[in-house]
C-alpha positions as semicolon CSV with decimal commas, in nm:
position;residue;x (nm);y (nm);z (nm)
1;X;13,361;8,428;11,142
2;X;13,525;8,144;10,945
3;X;13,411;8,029;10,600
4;X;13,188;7,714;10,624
5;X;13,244;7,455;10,350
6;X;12,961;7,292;10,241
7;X;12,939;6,963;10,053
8;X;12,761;6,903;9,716
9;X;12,574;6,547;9,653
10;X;12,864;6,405;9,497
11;X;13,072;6,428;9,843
12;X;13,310;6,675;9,701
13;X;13,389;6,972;9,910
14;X;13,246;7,269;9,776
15;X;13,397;7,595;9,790
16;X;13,391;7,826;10,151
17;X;13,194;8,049;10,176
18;X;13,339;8,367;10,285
19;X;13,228;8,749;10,270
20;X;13,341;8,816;9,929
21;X;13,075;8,497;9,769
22;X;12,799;8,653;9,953
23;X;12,834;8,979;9,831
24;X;12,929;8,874;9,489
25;X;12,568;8,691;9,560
26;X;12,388;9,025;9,618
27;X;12,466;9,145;9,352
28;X;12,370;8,889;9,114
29;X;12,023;8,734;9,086
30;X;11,902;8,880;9,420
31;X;11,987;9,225;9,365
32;X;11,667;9,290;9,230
33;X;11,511;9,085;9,567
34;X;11,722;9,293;9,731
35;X;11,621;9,627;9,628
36;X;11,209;9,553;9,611
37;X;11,278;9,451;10,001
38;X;11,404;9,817;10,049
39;X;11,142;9,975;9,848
40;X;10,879;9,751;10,033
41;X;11,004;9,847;10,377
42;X;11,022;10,208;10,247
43;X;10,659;10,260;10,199
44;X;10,556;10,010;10,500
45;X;10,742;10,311;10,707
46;X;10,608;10,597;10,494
47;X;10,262;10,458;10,569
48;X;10,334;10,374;10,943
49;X;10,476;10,753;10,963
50;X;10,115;10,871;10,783
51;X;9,878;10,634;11,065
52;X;10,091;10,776;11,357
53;X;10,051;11,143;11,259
54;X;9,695;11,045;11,170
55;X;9,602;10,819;11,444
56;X;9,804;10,988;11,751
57;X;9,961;11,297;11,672
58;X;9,655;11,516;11,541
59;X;9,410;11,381;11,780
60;X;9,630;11,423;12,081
61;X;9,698;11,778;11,945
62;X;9,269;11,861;11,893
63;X;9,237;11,737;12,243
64;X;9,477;11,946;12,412
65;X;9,341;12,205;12,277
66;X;9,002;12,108;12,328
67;X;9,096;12,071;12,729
68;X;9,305;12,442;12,716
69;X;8,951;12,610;12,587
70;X;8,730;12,429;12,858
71;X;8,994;12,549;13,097
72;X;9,002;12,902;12,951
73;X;8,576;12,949;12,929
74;X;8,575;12,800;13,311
75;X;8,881;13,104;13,399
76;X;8,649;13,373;13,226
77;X;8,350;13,247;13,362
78;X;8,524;13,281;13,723
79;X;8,606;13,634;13,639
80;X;8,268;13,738;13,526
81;X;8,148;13,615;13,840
82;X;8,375;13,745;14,055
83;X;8,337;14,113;13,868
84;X;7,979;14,060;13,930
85;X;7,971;14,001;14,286
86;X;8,219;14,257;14,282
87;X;8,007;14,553;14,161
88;X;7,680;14,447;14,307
89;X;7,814;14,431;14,703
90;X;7,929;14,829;14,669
């Protein structure tokens, strides 16, 4: 990408700016911008992580289980029954 040159008010060309200005620029008076963005975004995902375990993960979890015992009473139900009739028709 080339360096764009800007011009001030007084119709001087300022300076380009390249890579090296806009990092030197990071680290000045935005640094600390820079770094409260990161922590921000850090606990926005922490707290997105917590609502999807939370919100999806557990409940999907409680129902499968949920659906594996009403499939397991229904299977021993079926076998009572069938051990039933079994021993009653001899």
């Amino acid at each position: 990408m080339p360096p764009v040159a800007s011009a001030d008010p007084g119709g001087r060309i300022a300076r380009p700016r390249t890579a090296d200005t806009i990092k030197l620029a990071v680290v000045g008076p935005t640094a600390y911008l820079v770094a409260m963005a990161r922590t921000v975004l850090t606990v926005l995902g922490i707290l997105l992580a917590l609502w999807l375990v939370f919100g999806f993960v557990i409940p999907a979890l409680f129902a499968t289980l949920k659906f594996l015992l009403i499939i397991g009473i229904i299977a021993l139900v079926a076998v009572v029954v069938v051990t039933v009739v079994g021993k009653l028709s001899r």
